[in-house]
N, CA, C and O atoms as a GROMACS GRO file, in nm:
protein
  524
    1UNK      N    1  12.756  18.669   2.655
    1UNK     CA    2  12.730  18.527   2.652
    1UNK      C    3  12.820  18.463   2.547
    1UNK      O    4  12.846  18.525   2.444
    2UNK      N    5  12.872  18.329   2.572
    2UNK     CA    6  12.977  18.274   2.495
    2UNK      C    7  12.898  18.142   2.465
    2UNK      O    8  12.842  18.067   2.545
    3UNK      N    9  12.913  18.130   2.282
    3UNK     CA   10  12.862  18.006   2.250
    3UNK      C   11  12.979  17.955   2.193
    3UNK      O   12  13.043  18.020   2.110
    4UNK      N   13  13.022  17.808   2.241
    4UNK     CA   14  13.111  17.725   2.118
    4UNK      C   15  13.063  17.648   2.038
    4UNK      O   16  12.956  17.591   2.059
    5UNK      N   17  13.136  17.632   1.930
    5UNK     CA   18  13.143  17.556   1.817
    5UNK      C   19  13.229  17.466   1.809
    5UNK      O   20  13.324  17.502   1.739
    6UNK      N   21  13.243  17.332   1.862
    6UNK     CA   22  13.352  17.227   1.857
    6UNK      C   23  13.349  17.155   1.725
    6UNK      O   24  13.286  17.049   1.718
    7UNK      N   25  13.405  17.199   1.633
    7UNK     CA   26  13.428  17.113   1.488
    7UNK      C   27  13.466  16.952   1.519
    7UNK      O   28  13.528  16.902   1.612
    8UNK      N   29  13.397  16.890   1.394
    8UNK     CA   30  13.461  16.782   1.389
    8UNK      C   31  13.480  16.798   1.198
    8UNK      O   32  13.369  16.794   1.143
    9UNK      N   33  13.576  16.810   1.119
    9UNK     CA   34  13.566  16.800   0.945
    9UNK      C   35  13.592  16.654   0.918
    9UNK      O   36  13.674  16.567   0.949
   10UNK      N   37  13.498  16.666   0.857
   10UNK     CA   38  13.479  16.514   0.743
   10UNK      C   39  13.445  16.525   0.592
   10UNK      O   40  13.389  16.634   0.587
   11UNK      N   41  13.445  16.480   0.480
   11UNK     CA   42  13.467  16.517   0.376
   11UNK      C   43  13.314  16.539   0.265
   11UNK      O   44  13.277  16.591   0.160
   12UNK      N   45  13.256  16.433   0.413
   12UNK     CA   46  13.094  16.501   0.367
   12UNK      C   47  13.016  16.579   0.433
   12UNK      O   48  12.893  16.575   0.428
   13UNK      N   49  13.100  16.678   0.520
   13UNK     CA   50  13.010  16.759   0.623
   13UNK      C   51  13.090  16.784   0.719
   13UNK      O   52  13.191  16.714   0.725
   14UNK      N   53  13.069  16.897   0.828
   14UNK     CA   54  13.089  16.921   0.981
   14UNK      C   55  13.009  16.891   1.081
   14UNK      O   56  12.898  16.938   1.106
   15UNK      N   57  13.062  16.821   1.131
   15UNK     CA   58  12.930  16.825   1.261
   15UNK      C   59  13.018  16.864   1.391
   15UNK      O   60  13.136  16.833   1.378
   16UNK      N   61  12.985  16.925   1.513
   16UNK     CA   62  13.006  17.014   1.601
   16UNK      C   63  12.907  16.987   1.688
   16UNK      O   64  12.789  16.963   1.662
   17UNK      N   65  12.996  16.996   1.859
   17UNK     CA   66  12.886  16.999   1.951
   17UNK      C   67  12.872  17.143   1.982
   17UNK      O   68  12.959  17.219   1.939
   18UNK      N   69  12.808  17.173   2.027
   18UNK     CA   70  12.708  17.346   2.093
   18UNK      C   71  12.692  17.338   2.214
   18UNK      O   72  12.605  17.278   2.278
   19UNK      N   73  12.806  17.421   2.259
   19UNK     CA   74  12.761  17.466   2.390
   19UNK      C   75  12.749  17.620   2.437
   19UNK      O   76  12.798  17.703   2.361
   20UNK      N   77  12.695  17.660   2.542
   20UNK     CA   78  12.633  17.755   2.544
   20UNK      C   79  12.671  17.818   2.665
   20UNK      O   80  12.578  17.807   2.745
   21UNK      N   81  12.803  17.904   2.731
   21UNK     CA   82  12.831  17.966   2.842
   21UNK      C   83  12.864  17.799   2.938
   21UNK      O   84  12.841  17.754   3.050
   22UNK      N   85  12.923  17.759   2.824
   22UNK     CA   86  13.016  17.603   2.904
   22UNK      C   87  12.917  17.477   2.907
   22UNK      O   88  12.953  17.362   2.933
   23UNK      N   89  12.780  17.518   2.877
   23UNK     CA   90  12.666  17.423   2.913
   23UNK      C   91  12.620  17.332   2.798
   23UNK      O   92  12.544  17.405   2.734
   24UNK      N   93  12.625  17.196   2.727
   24UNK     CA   94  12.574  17.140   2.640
   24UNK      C   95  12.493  17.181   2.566
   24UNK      O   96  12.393  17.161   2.635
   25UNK      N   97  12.455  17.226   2.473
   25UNK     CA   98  12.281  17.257   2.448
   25UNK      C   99  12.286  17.124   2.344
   25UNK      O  100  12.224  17.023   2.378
   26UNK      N  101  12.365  17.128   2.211
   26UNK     CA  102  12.295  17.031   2.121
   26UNK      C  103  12.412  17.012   1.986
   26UNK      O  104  12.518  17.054   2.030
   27UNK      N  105  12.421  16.990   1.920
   27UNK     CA  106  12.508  16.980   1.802
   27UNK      C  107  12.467  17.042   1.688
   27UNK      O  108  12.352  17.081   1.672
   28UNK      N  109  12.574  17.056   1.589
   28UNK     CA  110  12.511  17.193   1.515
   28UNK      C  111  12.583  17.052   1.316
   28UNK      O  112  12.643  16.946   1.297
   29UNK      N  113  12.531  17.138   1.249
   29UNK     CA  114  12.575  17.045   1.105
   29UNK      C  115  12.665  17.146   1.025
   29UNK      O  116  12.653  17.258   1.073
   30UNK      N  117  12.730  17.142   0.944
   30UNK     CA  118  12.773  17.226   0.817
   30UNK      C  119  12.799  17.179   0.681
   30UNK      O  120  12.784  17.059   0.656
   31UNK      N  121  12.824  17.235   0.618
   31UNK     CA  122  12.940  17.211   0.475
   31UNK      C  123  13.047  17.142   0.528
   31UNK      O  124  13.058  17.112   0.646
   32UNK      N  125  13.133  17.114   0.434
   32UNK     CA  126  13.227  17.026   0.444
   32UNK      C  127  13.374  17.218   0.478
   32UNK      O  128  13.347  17.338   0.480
   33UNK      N  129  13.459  17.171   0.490
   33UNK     CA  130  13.572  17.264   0.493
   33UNK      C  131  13.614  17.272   0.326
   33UNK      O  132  13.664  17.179   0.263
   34UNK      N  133  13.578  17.418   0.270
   34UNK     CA  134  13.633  17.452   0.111
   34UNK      C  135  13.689  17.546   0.092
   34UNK      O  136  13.661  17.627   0.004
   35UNK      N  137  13.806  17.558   0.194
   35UNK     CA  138  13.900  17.675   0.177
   35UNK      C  139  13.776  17.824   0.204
   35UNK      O  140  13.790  17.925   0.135
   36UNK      N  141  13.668  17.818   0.303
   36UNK     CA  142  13.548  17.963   0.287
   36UNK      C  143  13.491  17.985   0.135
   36UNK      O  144  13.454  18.097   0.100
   37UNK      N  145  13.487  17.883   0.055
   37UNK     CA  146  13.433  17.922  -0.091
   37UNK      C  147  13.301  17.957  -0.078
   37UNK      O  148  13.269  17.859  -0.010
   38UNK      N  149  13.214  18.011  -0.088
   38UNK     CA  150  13.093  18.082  -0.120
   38UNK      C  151  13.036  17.937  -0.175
   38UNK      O  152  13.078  17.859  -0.260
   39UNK      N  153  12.866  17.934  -0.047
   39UNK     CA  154  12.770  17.860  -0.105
   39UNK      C  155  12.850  17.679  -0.106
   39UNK      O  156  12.784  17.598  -0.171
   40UNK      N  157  12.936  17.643  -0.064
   40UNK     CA  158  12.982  17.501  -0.037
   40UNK      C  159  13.062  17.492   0.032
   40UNK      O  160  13.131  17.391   0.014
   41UNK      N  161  13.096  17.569   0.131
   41UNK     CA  162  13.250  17.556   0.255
   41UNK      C  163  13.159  17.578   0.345
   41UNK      O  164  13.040  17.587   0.316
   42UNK      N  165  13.221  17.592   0.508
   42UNK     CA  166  13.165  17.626   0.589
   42UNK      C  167  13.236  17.717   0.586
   42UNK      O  168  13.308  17.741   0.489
   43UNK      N  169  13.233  17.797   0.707
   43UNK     CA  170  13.341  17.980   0.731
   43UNK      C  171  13.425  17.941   0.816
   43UNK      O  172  13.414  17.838   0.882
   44UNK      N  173  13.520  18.024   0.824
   44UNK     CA  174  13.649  17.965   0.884
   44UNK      C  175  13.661  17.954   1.077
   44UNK      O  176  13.608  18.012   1.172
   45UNK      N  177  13.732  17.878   1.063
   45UNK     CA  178  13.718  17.905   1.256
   45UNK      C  179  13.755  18.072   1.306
   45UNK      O  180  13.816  18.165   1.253
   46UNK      N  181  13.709  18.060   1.391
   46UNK     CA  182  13.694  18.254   1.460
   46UNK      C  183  13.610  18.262   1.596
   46UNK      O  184  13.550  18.179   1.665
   47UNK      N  185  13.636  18.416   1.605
   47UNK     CA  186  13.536  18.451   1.712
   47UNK      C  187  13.402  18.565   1.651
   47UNK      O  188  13.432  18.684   1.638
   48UNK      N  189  13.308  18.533   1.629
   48UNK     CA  190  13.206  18.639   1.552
   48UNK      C  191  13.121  18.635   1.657
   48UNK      O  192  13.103  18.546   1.740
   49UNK      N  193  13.042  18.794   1.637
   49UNK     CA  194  12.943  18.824   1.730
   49UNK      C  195  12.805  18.801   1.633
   49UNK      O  196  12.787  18.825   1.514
   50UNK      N  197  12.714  18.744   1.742
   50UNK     CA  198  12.582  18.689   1.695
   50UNK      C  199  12.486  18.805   1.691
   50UNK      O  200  12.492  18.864   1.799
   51UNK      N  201  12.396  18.863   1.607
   51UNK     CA  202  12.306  18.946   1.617
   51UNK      C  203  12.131  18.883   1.592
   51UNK      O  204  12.110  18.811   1.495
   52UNK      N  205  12.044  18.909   1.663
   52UNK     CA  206  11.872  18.894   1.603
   52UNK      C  207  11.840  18.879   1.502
   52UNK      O  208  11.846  18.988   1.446
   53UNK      N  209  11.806  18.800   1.431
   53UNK     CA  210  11.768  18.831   1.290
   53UNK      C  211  11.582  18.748   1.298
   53UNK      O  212  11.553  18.656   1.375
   54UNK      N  213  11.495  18.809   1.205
   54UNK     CA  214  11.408  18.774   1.175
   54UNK      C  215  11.352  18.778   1.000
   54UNK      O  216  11.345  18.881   0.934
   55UNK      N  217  11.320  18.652   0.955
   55UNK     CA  218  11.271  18.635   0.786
   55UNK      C  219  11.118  18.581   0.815
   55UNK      O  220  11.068  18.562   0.927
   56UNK      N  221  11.080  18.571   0.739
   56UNK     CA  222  10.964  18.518   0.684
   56UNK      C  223  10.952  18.355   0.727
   56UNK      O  224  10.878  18.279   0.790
   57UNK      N  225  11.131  18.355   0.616
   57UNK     CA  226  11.147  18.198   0.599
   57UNK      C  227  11.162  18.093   0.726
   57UNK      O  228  11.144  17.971   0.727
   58UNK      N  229  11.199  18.174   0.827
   58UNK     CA  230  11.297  18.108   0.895
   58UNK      C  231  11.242  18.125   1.069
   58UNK      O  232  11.255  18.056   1.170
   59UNK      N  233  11.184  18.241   1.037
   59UNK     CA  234  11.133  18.307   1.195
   59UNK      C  235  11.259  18.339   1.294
   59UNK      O  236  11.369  18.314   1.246
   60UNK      N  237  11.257  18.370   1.371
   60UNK     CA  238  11.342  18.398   1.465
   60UNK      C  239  11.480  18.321   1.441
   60UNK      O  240  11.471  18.198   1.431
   61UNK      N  241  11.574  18.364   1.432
   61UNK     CA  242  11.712  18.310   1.385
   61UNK      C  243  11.842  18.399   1.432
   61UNK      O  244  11.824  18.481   1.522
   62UNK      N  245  11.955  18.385   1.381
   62UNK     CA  246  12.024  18.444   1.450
   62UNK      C  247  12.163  18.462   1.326
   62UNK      O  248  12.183  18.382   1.235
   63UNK      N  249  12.241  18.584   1.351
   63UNK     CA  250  12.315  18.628   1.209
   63UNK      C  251  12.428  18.593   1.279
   63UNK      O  252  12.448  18.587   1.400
   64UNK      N  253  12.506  18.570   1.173
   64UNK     CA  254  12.682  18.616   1.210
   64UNK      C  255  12.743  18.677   1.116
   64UNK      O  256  12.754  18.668   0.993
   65UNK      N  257  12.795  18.763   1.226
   65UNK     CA  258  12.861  18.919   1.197
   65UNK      C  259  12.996  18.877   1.126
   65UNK      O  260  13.048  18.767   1.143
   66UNK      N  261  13.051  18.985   1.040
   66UNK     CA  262  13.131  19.008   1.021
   66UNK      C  263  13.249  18.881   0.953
   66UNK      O  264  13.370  18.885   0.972
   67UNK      N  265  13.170  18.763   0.867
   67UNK     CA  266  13.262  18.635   0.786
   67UNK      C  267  13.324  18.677   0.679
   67UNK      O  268  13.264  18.709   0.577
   68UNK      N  269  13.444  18.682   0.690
   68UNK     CA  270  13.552  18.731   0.644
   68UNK      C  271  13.502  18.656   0.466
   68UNK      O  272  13.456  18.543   0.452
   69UNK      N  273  13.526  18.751   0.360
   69UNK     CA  274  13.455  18.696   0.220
   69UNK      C  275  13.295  18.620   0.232
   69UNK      O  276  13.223  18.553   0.158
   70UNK      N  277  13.292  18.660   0.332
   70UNK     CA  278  13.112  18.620   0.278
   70UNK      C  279  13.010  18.704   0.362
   70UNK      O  280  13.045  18.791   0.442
   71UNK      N  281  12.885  18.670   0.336
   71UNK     CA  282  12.756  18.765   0.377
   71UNK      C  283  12.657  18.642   0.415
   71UNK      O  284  12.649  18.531   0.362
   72UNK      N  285  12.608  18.682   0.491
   72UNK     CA  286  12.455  18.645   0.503
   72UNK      C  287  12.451  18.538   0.579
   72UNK      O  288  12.353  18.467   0.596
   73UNK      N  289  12.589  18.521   0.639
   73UNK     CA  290  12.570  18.386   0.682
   73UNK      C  291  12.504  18.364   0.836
   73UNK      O  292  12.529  18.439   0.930
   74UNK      N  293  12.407  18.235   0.845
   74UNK     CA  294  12.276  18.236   0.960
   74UNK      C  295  12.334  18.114   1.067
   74UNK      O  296  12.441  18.054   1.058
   75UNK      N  297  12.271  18.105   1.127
   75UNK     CA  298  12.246  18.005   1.193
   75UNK      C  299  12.063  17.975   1.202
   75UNK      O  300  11.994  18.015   1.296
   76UNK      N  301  12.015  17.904   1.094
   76UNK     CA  302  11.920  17.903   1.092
   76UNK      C  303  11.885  17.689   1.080
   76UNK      O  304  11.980  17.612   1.066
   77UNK      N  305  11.751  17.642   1.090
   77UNK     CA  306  11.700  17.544   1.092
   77UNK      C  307  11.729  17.477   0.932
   77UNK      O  308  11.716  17.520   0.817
   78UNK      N  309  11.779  17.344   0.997
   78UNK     CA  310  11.823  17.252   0.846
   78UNK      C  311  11.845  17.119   0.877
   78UNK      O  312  11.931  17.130   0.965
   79UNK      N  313  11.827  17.014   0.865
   79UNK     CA  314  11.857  16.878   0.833
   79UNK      C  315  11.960  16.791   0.754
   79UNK      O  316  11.986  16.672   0.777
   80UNK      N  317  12.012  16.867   0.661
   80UNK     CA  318  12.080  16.849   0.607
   80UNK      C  319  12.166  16.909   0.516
   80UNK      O  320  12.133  16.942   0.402
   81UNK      N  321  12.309  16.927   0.582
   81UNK     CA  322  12.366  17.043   0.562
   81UNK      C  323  12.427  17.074   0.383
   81UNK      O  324  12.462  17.184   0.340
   82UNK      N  325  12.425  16.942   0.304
   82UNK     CA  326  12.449  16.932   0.160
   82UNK      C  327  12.309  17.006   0.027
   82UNK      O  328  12.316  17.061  -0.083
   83UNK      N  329  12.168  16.954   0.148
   83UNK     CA  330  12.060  16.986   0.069
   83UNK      C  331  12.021  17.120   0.113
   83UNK      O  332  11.951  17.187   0.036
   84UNK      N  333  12.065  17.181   0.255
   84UNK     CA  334  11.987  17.281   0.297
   84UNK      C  335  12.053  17.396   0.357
   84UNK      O  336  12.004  17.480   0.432
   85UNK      N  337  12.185  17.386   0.308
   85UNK     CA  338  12.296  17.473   0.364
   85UNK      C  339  12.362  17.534   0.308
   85UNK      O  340  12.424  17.446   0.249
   86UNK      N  341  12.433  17.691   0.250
   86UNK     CA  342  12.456  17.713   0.174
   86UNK      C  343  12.607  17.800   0.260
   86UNK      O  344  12.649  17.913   0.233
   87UNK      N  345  12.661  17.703   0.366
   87UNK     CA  346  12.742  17.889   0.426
   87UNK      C  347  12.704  17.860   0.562
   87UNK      O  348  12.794  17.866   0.645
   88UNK      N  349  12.579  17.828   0.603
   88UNK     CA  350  12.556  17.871   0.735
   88UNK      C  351  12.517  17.782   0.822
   88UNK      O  352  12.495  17.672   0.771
   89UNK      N  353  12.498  17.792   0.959
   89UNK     CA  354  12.486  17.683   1.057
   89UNK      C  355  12.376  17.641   1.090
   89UNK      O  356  12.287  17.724   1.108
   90UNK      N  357  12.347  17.506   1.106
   90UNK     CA  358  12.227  17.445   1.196
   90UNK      C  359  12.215  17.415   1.279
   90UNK      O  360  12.290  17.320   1.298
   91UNK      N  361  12.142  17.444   1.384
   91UNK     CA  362  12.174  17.343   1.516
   91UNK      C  363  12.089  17.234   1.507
   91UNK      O  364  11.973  17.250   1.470
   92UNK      N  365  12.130  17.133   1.534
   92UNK     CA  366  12.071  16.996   1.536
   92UNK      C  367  12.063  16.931   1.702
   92UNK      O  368  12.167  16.943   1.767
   93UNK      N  369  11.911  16.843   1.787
   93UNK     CA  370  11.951  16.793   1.907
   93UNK      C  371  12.034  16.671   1.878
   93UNK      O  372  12.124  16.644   1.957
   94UNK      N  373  12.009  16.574   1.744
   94UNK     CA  374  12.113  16.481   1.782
   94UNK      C  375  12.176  16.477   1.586
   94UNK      O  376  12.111  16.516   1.490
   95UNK      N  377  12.306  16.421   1.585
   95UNK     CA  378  12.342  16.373   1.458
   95UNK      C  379  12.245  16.241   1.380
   95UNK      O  380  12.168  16.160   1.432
   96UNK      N  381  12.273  16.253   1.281
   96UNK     CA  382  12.244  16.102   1.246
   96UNK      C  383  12.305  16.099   1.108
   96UNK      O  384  12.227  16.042   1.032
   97UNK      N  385  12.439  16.146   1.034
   97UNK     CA  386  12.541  16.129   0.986
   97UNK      C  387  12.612  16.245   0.943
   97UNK      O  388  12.596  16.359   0.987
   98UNK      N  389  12.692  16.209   0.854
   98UNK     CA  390  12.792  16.393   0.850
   98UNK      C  391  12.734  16.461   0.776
   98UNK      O  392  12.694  16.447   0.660
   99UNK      N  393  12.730  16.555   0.865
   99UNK     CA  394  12.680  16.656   0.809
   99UNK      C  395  12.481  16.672   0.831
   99UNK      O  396  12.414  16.770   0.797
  100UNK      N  397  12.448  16.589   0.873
  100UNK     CA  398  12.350  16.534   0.898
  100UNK      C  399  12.280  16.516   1.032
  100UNK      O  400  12.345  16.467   1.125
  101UNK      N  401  12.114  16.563   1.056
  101UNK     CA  402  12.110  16.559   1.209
  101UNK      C  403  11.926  16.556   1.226
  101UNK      O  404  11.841  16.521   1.144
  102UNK      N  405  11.916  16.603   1.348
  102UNK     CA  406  11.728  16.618   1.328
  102UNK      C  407  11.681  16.649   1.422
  102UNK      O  408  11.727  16.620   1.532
  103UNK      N  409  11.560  16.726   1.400
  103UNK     CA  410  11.502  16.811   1.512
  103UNK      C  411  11.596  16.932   1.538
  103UNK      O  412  11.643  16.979   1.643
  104UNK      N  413  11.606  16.959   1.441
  104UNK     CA  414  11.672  17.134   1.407
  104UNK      C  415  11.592  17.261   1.472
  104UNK      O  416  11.636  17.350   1.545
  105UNK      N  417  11.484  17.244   1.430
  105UNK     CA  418  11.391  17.388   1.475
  105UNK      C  419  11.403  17.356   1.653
  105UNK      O  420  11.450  17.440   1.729
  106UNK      N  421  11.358  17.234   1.696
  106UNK     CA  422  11.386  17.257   1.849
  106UNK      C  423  11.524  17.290   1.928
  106UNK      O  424  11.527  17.330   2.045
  107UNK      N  425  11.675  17.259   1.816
  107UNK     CA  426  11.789  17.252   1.895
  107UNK      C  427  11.768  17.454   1.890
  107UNK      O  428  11.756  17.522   1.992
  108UNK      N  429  11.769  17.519   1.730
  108UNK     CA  430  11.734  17.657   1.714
  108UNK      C  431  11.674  17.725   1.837
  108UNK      O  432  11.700  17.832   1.891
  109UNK      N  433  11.572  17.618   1.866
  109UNK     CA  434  11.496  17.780   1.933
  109UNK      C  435  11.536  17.754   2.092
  109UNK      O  436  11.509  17.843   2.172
  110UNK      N  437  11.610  17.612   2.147
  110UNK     CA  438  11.688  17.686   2.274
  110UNK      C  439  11.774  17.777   2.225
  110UNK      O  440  11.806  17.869   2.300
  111UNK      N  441  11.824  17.772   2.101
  111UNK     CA  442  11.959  17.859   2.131
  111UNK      C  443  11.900  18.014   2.129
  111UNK      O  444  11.932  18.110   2.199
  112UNK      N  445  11.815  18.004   2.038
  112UNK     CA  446  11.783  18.182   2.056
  112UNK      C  447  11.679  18.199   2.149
  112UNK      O  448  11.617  18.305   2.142
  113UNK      N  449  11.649  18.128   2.226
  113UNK     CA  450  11.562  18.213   2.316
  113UNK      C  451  11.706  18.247   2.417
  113UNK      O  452  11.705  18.350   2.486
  114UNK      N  453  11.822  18.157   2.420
  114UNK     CA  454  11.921  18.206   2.527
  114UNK      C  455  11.981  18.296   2.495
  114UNK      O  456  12.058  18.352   2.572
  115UNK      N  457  11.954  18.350   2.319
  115UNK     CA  458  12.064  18.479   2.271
  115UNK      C  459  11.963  18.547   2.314
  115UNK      O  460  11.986  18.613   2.416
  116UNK      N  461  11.805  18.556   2.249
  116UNK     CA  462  11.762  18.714   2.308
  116UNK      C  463  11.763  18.750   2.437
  116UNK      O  464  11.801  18.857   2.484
  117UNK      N  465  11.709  18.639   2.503
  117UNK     CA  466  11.746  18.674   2.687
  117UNK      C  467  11.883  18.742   2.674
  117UNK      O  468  11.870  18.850   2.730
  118UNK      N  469  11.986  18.732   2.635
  118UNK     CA  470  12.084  18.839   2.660
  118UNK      C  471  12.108  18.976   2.593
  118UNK      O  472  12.168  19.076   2.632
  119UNK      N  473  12.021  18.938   2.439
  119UNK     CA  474  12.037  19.066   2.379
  119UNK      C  475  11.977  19.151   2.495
  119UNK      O  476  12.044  19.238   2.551
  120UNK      N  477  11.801  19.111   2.539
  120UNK     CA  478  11.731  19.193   2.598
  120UNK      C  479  11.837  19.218   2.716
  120UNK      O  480  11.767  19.295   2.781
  121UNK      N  481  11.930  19.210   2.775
  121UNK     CA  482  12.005  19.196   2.899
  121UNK      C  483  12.113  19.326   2.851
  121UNK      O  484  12.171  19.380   2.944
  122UNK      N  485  12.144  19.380   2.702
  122UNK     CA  486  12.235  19.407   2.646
  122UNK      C  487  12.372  19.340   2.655
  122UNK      O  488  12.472  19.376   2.716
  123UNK      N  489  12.360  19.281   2.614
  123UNK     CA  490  12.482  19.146   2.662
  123UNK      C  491  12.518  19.111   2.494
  123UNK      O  492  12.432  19.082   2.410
  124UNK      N  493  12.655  19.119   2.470
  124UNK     CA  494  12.733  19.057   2.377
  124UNK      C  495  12.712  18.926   2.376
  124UNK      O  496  12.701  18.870   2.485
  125UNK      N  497  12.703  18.842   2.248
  125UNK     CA  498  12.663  18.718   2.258
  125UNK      C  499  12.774  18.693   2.096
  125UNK      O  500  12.747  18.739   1.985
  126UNK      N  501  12.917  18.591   2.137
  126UNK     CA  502  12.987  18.612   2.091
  126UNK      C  503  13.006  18.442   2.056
  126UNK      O  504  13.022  18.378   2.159
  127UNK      N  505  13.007  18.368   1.944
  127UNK     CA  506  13.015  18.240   1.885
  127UNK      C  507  13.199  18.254   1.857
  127UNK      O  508  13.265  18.348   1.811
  128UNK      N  509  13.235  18.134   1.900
  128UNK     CA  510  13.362  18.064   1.865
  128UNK      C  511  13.372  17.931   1.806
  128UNK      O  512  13.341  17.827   1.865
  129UNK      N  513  13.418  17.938   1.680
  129UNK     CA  514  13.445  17.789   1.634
  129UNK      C  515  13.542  17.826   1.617
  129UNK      O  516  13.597  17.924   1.568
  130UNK      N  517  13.589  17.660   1.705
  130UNK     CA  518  13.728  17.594   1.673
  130UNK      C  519  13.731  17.421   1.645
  130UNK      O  520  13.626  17.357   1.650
  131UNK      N  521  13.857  17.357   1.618
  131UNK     CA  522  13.820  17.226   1.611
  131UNK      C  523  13.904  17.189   1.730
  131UNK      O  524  13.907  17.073   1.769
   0.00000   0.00000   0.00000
């Protein structure tokens, strides 16, 4: 399964539409672009594979593999990518400024109920951002 990441950089944030095997789902928020600095950039454009992840914090969420100088980075639920983002992605259903968006947990959980339907499928589920 193929998810994109369509960048848009602005100097107070990323915002990006999400689509999902060519299909709309929702828009996603970030950091601003900081050269990949740890904890205030977003990660660089690529192709990374998405894996299951489950916290406490966050419930059902989803990892990305393999960001070149960094760890841990999620695609997990956030509103605002300056107060609640450290590295990693949100999906948001609509914007409402850079970097900025709402109703996060509902854009999240289409997206992972469409990753585990494929994990359970054994199916590669492979994220591309580009701008």
């Amino acid at each position: 399964m193929d998810i994109l990441l369509q960048r848009t950089y602005y100097e107070a944030g990323t915002n990006s539409a999400l689509f999902c095997n060519g299909q709309f789902l929702g828009f996603a928020i970030e950091l601003p672009w900081k050269s990949n600095q740890r904890n205030i950039s977003c990660i660089p454009e690529g192709i990374y594979t998405l894996n299951a992840r489950y916290s406490a914090k966050f419930g059902p969420h989803l990892h990305i593999v393999d960001v070149n100088g960094r760890r841990l980075i999620l695609l997990h639920p956030a509103n605002d990518a300056q107060r609640d983002l450290r590295g990693c992605i949100a999906p948001v259903t609509q914007l409402t400024g850079l970097g900025k968006g709402i109703h996060s947990k509902a854009c999240l959980q289409k997206l992972v109920s469409l990753c585990y339907q494929a994990f359970d499928r054994n199916e590669n589920v492979l994220l591309t951002i580009k701008s």
